[in-house]
ChimeraX commands (.cxc) that place a marker at each C-alpha (Angstrom):
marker #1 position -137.60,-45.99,-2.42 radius 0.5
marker #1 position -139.03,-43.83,-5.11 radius 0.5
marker #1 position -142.22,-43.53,-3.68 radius 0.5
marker #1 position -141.11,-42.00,-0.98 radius 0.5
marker #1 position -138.75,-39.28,-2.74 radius 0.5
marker #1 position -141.66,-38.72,-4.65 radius 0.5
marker #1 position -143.60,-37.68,-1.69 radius 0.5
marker #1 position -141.07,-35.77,-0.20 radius 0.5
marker #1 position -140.51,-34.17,-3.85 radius 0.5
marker #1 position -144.63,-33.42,-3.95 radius 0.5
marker #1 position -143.97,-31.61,-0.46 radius 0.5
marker #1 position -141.08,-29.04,-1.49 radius 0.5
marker #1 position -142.65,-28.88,-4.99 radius 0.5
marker #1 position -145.71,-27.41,-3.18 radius 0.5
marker #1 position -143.69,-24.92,-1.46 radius 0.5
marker #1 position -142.41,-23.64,-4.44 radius 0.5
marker #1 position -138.73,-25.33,-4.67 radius 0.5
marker #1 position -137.93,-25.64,-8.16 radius 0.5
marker #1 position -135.76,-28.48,-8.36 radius 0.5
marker #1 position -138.35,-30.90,-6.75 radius 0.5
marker #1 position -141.17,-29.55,-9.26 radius 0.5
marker #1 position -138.79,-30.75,-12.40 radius 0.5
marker #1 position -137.79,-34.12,-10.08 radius 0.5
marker #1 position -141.44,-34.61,-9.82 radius 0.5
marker #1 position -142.31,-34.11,-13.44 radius 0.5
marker #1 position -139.53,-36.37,-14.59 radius 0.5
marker #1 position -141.28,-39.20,-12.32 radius 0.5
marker #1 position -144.63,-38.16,-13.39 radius 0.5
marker #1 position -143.16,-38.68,-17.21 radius 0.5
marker #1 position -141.29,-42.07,-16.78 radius 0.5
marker #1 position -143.86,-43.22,-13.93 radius 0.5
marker #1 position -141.59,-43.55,-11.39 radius 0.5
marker #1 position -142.09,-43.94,-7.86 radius 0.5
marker #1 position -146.05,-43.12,-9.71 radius 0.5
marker #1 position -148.63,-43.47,-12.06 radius 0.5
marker #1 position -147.44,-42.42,-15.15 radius 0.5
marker #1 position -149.38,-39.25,-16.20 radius 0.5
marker #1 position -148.09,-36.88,-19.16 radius 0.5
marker #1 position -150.60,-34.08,-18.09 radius 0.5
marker #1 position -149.22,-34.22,-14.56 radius 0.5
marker #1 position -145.55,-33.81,-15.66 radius 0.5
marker #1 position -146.53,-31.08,-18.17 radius 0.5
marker #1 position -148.25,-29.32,-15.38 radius 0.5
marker #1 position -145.14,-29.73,-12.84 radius 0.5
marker #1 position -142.76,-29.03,-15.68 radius 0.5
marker #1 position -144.43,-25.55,-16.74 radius 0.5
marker #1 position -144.54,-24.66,-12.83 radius 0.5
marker #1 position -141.08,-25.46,-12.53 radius 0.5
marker #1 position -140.16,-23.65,-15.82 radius 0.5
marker #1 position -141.96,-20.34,-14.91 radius 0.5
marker #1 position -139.68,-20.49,-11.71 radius 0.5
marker #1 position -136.72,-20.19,-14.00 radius 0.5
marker #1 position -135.71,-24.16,-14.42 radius 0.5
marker #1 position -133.76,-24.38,-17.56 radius 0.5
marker #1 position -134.18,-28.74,-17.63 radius 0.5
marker #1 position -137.80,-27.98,-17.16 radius 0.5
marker #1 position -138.15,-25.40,-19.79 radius 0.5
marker #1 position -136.82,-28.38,-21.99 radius 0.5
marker #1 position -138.83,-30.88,-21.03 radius 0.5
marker #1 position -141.98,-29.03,-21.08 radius 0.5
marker #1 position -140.72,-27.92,-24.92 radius 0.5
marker #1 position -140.66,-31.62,-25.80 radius 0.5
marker #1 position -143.86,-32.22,-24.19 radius 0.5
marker #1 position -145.16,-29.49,-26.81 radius 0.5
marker #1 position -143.38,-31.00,-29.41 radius 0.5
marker #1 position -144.53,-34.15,-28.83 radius 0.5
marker #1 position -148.22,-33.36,-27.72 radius 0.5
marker #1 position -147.61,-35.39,-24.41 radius 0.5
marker #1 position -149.23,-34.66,-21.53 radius 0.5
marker #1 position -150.53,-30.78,-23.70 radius 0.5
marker #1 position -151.70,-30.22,-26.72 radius 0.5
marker #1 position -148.98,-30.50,-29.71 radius 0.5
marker #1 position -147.94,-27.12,-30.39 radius 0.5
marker #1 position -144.16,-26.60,-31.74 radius 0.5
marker #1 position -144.19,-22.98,-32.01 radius 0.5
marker #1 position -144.64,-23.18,-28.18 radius 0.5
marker #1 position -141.99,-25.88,-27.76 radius 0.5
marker #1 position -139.59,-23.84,-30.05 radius 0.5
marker #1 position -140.50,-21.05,-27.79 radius 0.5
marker #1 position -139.68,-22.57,-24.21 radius 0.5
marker #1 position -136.43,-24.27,-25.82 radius 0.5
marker #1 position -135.02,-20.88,-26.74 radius 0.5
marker #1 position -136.29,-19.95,-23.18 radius 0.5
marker #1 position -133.79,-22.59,-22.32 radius 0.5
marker #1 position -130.87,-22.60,-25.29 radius 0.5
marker #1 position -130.67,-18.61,-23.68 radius 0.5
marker #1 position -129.62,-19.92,-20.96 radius 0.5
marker #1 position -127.64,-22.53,-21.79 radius 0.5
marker #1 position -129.41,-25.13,-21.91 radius 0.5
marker #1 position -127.48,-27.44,-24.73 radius 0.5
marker #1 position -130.05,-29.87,-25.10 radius 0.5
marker #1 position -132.29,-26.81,-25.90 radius 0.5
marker #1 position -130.20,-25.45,-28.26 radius 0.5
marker #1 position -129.94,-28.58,-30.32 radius 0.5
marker #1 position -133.70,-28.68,-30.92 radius 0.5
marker #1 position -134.20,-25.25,-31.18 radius 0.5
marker #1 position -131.80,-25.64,-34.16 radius 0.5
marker #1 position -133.70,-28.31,-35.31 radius 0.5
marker #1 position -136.78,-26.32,-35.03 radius 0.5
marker #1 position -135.29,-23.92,-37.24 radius 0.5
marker #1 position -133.45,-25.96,-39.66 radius 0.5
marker #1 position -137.59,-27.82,-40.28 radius 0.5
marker #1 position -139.19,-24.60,-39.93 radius 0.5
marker #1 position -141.61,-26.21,-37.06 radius 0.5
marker #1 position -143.17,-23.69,-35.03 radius 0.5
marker #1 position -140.82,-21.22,-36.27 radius 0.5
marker #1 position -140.08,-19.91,-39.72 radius 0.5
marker #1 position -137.49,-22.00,-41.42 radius 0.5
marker #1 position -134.10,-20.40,-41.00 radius 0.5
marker #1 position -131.28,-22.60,-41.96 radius 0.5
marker #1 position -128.56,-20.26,-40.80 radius 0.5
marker #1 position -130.13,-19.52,-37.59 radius 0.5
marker #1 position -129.97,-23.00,-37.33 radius 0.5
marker #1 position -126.59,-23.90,-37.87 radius 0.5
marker #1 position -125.83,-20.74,-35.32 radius 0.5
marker #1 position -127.89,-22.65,-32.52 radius 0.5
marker #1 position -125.81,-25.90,-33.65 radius 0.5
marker #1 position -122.59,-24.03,-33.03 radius 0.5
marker #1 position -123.11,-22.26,-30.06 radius 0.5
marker #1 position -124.61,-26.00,-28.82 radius 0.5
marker #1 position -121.43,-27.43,-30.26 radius 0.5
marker #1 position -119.25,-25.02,-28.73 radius 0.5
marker #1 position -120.83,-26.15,-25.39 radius 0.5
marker #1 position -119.78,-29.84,-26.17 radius 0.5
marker #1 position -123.09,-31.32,-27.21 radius 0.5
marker #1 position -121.78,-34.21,-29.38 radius 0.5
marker #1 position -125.55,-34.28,-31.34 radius 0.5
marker #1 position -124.87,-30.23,-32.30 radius 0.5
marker #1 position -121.46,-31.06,-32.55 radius 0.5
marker #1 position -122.33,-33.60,-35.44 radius 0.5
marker #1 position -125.35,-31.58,-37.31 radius 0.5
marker #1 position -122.49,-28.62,-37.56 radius 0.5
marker #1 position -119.78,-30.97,-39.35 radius 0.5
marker #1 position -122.94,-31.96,-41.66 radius 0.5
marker #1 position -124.22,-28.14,-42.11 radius 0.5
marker #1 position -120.68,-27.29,-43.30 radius 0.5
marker #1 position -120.41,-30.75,-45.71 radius 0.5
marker #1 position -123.14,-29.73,-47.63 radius 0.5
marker #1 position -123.15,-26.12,-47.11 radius 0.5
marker #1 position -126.83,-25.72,-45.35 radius 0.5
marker #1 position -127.28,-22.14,-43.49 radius 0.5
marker #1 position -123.07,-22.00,-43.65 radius 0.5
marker #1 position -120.94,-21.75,-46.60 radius 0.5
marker #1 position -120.02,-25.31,-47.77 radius 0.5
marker #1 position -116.46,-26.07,-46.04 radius 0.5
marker #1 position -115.43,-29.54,-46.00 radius 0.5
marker #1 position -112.06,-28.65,-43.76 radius 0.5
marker #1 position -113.90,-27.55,-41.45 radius 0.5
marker #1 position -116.52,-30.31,-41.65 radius 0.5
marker #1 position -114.00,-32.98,-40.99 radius 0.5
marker #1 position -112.93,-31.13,-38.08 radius 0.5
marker #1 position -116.04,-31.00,-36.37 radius 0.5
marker #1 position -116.92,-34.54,-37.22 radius 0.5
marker #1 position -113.44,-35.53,-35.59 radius 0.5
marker #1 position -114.83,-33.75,-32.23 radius 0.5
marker #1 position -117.86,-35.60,-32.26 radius 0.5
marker #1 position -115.88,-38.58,-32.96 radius 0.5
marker #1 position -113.48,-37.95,-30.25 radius 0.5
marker #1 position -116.52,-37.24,-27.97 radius 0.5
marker #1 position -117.94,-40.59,-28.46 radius 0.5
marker #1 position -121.02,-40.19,-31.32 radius 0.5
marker #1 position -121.03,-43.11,-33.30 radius 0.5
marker #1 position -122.26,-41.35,-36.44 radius 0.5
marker #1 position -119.65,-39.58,-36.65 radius 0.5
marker #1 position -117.08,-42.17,-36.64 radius 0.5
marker link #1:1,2 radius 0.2
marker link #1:2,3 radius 0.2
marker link #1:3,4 radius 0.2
marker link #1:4,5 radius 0.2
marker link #1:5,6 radius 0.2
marker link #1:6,7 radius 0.2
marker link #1:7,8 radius 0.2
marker link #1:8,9 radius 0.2
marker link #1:9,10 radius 0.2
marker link #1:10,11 radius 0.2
marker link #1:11,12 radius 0.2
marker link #1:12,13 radius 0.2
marker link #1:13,14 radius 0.2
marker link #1:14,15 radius 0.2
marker link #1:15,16 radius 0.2
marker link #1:16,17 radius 0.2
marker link #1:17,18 radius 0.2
marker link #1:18,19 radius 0.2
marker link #1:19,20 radius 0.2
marker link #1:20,21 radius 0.2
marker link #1:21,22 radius 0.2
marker link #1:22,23 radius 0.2
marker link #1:23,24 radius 0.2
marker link #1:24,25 radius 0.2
marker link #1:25,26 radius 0.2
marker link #1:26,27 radius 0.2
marker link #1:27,28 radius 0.2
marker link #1:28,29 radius 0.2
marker link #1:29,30 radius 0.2
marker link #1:30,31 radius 0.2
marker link #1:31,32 radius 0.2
marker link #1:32,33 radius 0.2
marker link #1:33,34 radius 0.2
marker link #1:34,35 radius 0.2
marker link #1:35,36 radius 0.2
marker link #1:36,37 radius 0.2
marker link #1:37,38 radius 0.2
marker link #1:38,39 radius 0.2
marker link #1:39,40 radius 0.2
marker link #1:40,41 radius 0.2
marker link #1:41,42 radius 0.2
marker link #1:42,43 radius 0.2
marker link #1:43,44 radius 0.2
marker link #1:44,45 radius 0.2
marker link #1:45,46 radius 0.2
marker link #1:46,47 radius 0.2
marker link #1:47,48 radius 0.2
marker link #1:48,49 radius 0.2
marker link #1:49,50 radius 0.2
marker link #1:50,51 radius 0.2
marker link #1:51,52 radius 0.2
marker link #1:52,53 radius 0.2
marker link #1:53,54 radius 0.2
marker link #1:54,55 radius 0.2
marker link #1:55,56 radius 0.2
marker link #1:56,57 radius 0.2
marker link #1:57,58 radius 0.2
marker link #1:58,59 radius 0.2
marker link #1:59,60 radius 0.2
marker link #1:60,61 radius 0.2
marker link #1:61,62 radius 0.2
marker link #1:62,63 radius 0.2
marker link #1:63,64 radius 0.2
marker link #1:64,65 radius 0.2
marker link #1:65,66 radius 0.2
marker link #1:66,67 radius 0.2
marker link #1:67,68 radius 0.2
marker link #1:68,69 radius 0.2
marker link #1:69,70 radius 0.2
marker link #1:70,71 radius 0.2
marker link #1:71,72 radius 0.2
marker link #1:72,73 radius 0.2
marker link #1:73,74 radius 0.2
marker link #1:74,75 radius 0.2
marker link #1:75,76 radius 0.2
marker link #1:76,77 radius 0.2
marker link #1:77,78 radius 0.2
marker link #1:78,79 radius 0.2
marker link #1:79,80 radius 0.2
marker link #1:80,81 radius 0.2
marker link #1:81,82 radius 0.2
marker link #1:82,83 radius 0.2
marker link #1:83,84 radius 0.2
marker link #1:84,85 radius 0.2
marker link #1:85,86 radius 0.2
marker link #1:86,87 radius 0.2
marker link #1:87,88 radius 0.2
marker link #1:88,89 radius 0.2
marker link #1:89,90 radius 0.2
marker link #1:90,91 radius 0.2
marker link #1:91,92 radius 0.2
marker link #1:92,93 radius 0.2
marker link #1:93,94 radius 0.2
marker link #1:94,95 radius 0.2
marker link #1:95,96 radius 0.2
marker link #1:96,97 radius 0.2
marker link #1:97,98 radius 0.2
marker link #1:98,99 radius 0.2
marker link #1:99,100 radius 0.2
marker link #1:100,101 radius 0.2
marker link #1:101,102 radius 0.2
marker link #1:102,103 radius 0.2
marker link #1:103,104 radius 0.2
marker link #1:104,105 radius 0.2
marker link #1:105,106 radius 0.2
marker link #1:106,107 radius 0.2
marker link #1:107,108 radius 0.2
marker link #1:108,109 radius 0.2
marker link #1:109,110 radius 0.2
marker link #1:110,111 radius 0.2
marker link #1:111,112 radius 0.2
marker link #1:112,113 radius 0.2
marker link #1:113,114 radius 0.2
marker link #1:114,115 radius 0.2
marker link #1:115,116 radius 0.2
marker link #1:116,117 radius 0.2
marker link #1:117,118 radius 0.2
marker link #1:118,119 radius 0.2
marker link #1:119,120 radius 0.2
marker link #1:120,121 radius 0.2
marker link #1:121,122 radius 0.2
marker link #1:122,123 radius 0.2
marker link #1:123,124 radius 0.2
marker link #1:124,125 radius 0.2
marker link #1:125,126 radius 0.2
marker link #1:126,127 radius 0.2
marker link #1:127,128 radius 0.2
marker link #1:128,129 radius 0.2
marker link #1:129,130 radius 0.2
marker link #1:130,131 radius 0.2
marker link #1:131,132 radius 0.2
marker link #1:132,133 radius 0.2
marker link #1:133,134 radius 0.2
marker link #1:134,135 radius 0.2
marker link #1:135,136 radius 0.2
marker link #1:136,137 radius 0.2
marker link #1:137,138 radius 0.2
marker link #1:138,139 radius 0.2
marker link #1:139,140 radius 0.2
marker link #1:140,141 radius 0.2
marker link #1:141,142 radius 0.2
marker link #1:142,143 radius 0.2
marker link #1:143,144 radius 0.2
marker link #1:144,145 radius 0.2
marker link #1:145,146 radius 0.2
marker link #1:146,147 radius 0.2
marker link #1:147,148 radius 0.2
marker link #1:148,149 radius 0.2
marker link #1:149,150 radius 0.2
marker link #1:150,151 radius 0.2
marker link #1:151,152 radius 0.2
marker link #1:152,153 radius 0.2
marker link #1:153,154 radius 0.2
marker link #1:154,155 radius 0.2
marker link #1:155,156 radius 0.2
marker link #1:156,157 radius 0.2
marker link #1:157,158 radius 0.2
marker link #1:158,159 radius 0.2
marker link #1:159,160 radius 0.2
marker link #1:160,161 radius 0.2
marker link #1:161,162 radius 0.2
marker link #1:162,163 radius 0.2
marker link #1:163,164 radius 0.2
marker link #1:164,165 radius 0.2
view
């Protein structure tokens, strides 16, 4: 019953337990078990974050991105995903990467992007794993290596994303 491990969530969110403040902001965000109510998960999502939740860090950077539930700002998502990508957070350090390879809320930095997408890919996130092989096909932020290229696309293959197959 949702509802009810949503109350029980609310409870030890209130007394400060970090995992229940990110369990309640992900139901507050999908309106499970709730209402659903961006500015609620936002709220429960920074609380968490500030308590040093890396999966809340995230979401509340792609509640910034995305202007749900806050006001769109990406220089502060871009901010609490390197918050997260620091530590070690994949997910994180995908977007961050992405943030830099756009130049949204942080100045456009290809190579710092493709560094993000490596240490990402290095962690086995298939989506890094993927925007590596194509930083080194066309030689964005990374000197253009098409051995290399085909490697990583073969990982992400092997790891199951269909783009790269």
């Amino acid at each position: 019953d949702l509802a009810l491990a949503v109350s029980w969530w609310r409870k030890a969110a209130e007394a400060g337990h970090a995992d229940a403040m990110h369990n309640l902001a992900c139901s507050y965000s999908k309106g499970e078990g709730v209402a659903k109510d961006w500015a609620l998960a936002a709220s429960w999502w920074r609380k968490a974050a500030e308590a040093g939740h890396t999966d809340a860090m995230f979401g509340l950077g792609c509640s910034y991105d995305d202007g749900e539930g806050v006001a769109e700002d990406r220089a502060l998502a871009a901010s609490w995903w390197r918050k997260a990508a620091e530590a070690g957070h994949t997910d994180a350090m995908h977007n961050l990467a992405w943030s830099y390879r756009k130049g949204e809320g942080v100045a456009e930095d290809l190579a710092l992007a493709v560094s993000w997408w490596r240490k990402a890919a290095e962690a086995g996130n298939t989506d890094a794993i993927h925007n590596l092989a194509r930083a080194y096909s066309t030689g964005e932020g990374v000197a253009k290596d098409l051995a290399l290229a085909v490697s990583w696309w073969r990982k992400a293959a092997e790891a199951g994303h269909t783009d790269a197959m």
